[in-house]
N, C-alpha and C positions, 0 to 999 in steps of 0.2 A: 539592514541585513539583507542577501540575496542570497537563495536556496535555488534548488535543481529538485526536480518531482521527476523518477524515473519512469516511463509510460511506455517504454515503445518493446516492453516484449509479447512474445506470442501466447503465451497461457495454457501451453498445450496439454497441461493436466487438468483444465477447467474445459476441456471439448465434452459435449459439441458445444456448448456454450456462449465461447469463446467465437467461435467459428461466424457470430452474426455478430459477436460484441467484443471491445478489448477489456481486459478486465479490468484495469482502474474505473470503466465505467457500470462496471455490474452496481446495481442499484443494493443499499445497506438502507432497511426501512423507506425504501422508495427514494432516497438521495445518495445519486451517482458517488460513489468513494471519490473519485477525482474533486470533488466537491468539497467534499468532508476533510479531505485531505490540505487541499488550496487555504480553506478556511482555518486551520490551524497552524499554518505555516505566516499568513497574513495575519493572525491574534499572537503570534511570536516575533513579532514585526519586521516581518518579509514583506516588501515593496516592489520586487524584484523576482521574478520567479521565471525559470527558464522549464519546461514541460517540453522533454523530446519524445518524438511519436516515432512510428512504420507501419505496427502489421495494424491496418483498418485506421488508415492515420486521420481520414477524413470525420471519423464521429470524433478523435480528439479535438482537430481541431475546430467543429461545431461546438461542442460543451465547451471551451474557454474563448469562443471570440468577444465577449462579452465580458472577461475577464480583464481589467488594465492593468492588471500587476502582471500579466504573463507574458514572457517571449515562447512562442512555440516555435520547438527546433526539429524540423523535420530531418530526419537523416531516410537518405534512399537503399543504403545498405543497414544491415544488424550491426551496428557498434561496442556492447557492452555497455557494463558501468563505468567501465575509466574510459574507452572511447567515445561517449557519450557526453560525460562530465569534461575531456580534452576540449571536444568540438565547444563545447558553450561555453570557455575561458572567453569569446569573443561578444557573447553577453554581458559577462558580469564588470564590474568595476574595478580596474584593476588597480590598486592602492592597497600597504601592508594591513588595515588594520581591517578590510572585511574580506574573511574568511566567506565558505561557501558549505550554510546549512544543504546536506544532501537528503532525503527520501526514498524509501521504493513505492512507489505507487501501489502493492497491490497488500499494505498493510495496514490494519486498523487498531488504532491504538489511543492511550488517554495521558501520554508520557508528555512531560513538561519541555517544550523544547526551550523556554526562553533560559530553563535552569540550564539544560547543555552548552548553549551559547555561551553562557555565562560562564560556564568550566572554562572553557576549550580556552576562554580570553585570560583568565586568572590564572589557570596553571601554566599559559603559553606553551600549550602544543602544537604539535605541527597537524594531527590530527585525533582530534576527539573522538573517540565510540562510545553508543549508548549502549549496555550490556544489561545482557540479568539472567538469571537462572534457569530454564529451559531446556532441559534434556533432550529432547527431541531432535535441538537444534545446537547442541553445544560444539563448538569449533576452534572457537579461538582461548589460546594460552595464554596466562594473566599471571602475574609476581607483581605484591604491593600495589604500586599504581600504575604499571606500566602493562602493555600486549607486548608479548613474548613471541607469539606467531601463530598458527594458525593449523589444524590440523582435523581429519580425520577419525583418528582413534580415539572413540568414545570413553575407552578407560583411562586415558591421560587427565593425569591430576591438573586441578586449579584452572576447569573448562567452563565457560560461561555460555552464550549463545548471541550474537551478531543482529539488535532488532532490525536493521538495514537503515536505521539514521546516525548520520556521522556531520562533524561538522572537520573541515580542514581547510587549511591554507591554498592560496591559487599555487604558492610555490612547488607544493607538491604537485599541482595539476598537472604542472609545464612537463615535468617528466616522464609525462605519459608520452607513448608514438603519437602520432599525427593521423589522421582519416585512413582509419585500421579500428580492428576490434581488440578490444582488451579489458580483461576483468581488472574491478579495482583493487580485490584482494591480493593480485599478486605483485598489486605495486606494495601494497600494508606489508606483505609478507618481509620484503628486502629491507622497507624503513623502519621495521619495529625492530630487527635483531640492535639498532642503532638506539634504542629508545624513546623515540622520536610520539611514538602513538600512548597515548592515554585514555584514561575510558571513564565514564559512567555508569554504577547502578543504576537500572532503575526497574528491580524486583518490587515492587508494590503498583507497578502501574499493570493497568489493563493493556495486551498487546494479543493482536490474534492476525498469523498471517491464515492468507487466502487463495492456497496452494491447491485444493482440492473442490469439491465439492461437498465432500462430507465437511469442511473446515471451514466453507462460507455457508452453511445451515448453522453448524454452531455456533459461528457470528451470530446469528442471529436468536437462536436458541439463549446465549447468554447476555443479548442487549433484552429479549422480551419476556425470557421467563420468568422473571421478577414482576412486572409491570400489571397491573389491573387495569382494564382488558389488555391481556397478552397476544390478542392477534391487534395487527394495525392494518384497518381497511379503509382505503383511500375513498373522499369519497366522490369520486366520480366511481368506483368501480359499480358493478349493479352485480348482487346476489341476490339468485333465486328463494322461496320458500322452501322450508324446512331443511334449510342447508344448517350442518351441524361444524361447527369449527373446533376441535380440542387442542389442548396445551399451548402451542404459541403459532404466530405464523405470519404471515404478509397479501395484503392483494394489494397489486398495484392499478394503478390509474387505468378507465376503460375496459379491465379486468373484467371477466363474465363468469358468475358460477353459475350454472345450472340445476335447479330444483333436487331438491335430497340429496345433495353430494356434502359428503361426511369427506372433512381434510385436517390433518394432523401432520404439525411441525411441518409446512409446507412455505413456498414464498413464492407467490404466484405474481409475475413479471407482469410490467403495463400492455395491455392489449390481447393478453393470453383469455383463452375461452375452454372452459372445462365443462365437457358434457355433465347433463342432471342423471341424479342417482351413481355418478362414481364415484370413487373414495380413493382418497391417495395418503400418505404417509413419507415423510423424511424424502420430498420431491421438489424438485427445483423446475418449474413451468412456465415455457414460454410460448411466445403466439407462435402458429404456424408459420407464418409470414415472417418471423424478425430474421 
């Protein structure tokens, strides 16, 4: 099987962030998402993985030189998701029977990819979506077993929500333009009135996109609230005495707290140094230098 990890957008609702790091590589429990991500696409047995980069393309292509299942695709312009996925048909394999597991890079989730493969092959469609319930996110129109199309209006009946993994044929790919930008959804839009797209549930799995900042705490928030101890401190990091830690939280590698600093639901990034006696809350902290 050969997948495409989407990696190369800008993140610009995760600023300033963003701004020293791209976000597939923002650390989840101190392991870069791109990681987390790679590693589940390769346990669904991806051999094959294409990772397109741009904005801060050189930390992408640091975190996977070391990777051999991956082709990194540098594109010098913004492509999209279907100009992106066009450009890397010259990756993949090109023969009817492997389709091309897709990803967005900046989602974390616990959805069974090898069951989607396994749809997309059994019902022979032209492309598979994973779907599920999500309001927040609900967009695309559903009858039976087929997408209908795709829309806007949140009160339009039989709306699911888009987790951004889809598996489809190269045949579709080809119909994309050529080194241009273009969303993949408007290519879904035209093929579904034809029937052509079919989907997957998968309302019972864990899916958290990582759009915000308040939405990458939560992440975190609901991978460590459960957990005894609920903070995870790396341990190279060095905290100070009487430093108090409540609810859940993160220090990463090199990490410095500083003497009676009280921090709650916080994720304190590798190398960041927090003076003693301050207290922080629902903060995302990085080094001054990243």
């Amino acid at each position: 099987m050969q997948a495409m990890l989407l990696a190369a957008g800008f993140g610009t609702r995760l600023r300033p962030y963003t701004l020293v790091r791209p976000k597939p590589l923002f650390p989840i429990c101190n392991i870069p998402l791109l990681h987390i991500l790679l590693d589940k696409l390769v346990d669904a047995g991806c051999d094959r993985i294409v990772v397109n980069c741009h904005y801060l393309a050189d930390q992408i292509k640091e975190a996977v030189e070391r990777r051999p299942e991956v082709i990194l695709q540098y594109e010098k312009e913004v492509l999209g998701t279907g100009g992106g996925l066009r450009k890397a048909l010259e990756h993949f394999q090109d023969q009817p029977d492997t389709p091309v597991l897709v990803m967005n890079g900046d989602i974390f989730h616990d959805i069974d990819l090898a069951h989607l493969i396994a749809k997309h092959v059994t019902a022979k469609n032209a492309v598979t979506m994973a779907l599920h319930h999500y309001p927040r996110f609900h967009s695309v129109q559903v009858q039976q077993d087929r997408v209908q199309g795709f829309t806007t209006d949140k009160e339009h009946e039989n709306l699911l929500a888009f987790t951004g993994i889809h598996v489809v044929n190269q045949e579709i790919l080809r119909q994309i333009p050529t080194a241009c930008f273009f969303h993949i959804i408007d290519l879904y839009q035209e093929i579904a009135t034809a029937g052509k797209i079919g989907y997957t549930r998968v309302d019972g799995s864990f899916w958290q996109d990582m759009g915000t900042p308040d939405d990458y705490l939560d992440l975190h928030r609901h991978l460590l609230a459960s957990q005894t101890p609920s903070w995870q401190v790396h341990e190279s990091a060095v905290v100070g005495k009487n430093v108090v830690l409540k609810d859940w939280g993160v220090i990463g590698p090199r990490a410095v707290i500083g003497e009676g600093t009280t921090l709650a639901r916080c994720v304190i990034w590798e190398d960041a140094e927090v003076a003693g006696g301050e207290e922080f809350a629902d903060k995302i902290i990085i080094s001054d230098t990243a």
